[in-house]
C-alpha positions as semicolon CSV with decimal commas, in nm:
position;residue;x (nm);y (nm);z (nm)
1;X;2,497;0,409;-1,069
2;X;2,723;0,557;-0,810
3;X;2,574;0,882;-0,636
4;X;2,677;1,088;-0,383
5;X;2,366;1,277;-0,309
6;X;2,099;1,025;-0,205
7;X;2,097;0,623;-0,155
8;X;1,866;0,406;-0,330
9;X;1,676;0,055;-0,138
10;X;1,550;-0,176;-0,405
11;X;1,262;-0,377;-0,280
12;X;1,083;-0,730;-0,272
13;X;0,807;-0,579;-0,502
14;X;1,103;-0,542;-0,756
15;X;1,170;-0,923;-0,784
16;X;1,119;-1,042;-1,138
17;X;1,111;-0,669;-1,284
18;X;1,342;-0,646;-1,577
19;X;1,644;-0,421;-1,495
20;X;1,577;-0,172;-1,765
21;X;1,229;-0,083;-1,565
22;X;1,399;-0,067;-1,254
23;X;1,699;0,190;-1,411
24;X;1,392;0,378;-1,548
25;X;1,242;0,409;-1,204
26;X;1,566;0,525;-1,073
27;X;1,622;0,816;-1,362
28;X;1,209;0,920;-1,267
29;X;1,322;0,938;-0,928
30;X;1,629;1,102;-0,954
31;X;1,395;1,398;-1,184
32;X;1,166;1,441;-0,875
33;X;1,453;1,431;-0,677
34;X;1,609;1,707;-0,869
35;X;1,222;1,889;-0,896
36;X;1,206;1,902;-0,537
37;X;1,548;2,040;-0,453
38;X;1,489;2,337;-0,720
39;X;1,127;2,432;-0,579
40;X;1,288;2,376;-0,226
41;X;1,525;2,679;-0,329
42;X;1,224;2,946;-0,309
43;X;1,021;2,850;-0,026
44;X;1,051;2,942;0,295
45;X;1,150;2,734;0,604
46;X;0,858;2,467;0,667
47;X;0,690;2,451;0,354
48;X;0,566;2,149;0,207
49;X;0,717;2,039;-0,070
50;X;0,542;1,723;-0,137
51;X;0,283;1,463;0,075
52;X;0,285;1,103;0,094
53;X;0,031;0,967;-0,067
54;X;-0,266;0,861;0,110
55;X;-0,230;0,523;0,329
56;X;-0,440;0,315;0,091
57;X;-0,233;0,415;-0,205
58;X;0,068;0,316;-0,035
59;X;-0,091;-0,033;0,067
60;X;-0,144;-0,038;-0,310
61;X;0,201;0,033;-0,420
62;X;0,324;-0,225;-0,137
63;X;0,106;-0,520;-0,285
64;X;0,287;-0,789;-0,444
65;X;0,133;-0,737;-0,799
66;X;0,262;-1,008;-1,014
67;X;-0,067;-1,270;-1,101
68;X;-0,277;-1,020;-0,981
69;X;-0,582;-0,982;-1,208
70;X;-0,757;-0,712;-1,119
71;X;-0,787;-0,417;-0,827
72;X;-1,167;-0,332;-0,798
73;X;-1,242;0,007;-0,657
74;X;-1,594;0,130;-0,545
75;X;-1,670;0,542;-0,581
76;X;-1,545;0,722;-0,883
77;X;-1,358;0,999;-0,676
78;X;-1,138;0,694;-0,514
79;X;-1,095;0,520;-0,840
80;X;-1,000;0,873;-0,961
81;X;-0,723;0,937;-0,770
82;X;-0,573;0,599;-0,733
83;X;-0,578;0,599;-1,125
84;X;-0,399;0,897;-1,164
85;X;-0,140;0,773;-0,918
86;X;-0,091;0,457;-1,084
87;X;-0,054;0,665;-1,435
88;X;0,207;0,824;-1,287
89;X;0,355;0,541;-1,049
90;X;0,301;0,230;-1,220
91;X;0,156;0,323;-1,609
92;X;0,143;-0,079;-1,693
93;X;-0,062;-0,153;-1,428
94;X;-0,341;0,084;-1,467
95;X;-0,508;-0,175;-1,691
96;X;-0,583;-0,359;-1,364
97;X;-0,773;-0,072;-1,239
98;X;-1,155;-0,180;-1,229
99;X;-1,470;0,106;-1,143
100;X;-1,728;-0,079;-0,953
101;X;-2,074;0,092;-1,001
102;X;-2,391;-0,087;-0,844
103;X;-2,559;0,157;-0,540
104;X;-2,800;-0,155;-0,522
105;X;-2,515;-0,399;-0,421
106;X;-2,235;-0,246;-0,239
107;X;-1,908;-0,384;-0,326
108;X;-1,896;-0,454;0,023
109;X;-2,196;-0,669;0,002
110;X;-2,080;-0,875;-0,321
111;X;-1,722;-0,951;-0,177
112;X;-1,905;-1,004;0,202
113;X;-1,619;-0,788;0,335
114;X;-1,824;-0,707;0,656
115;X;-1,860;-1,105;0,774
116;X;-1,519;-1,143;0,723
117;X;-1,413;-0,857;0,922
118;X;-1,695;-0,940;1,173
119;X;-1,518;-1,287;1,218
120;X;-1,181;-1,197;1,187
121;X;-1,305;-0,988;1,498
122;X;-1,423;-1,250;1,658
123;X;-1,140;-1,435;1,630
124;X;-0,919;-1,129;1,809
125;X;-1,170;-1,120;2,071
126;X;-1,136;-1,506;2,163
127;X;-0,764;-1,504;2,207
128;X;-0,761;-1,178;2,422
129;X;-1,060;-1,340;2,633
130;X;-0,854;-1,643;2,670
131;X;-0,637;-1,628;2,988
132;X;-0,331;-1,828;3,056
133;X;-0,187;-1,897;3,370
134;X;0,125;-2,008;3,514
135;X;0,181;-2,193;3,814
136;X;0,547;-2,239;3,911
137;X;0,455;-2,469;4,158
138;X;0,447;-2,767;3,899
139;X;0,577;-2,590;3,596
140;X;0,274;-2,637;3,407
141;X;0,036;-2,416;3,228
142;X;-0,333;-2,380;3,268
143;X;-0,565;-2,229;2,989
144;X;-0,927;-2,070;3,074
């Protein structure tokens, strides 16, 4: 797969991928690729070609997906949109794709999101409270 026009980084997330999925990401790649530098022909200086996707799609397409059962997204709009980027990113993973639909209990509230933030918080909070001191004197270190 020698090319002279662009490199190609193969990542962890590929581990355990067949090869033939991998090649066929490379050939979809190499069609955007090719897309881009064709539209990029009639536009004029500082036009936007294309946009990353938004941050939590890319946390999404970073996730280590193998044993993963299933992604559960709250709001239709966001389950939308992350849907149509895994049809287009990752079409055999869609079927992990789950809309969560309960305005009485928050998927926030089922998964208690907010107490695990809160103490994860907390946590934070301790150690930056936590002063340690050094006194040269004796060499030794003193913890308040």
């Amino acid at each position: 797969m020698k090319n002279e026009q662009f490199g190609i980084i193969i990542r962890t997330n590929a581990k355990g991928v067949p090869f033939q999925e991998v090649e066929d990401e490379i050939e979809r790649l190499k069609e955007e690729y090719k897309k881009l530098l064709n539209t990029a022909l009639s536009r004029v200086a500082f036009s936007r070609l294309k946009s990353a996707p938004p941050t939590y799609i890319s946390d999404l397409k970073n996730v280590y997906m193998e044993g993963m059962e299933e992604i559960v997204i709250e709001g239709k709009d966001l389950y939308t949109e992350i849907q149509e980027y895994f049809l287009t990113e990752f079409p055999e993973k869609v079927k992990l794709l789950r809309l969560y639909e309960n305005p009485d209990f928050p998927l926030c509230k089922l998964y208690s999101t907010e107490t695990a933030l809160e103490k994860g918080v907390e946590r934070v909070g301790m150690v930056e409270k936590r002063r340690i001191s050094y006194y040269p004197a004796n060499g030794s270190f003193d913890s308040h």
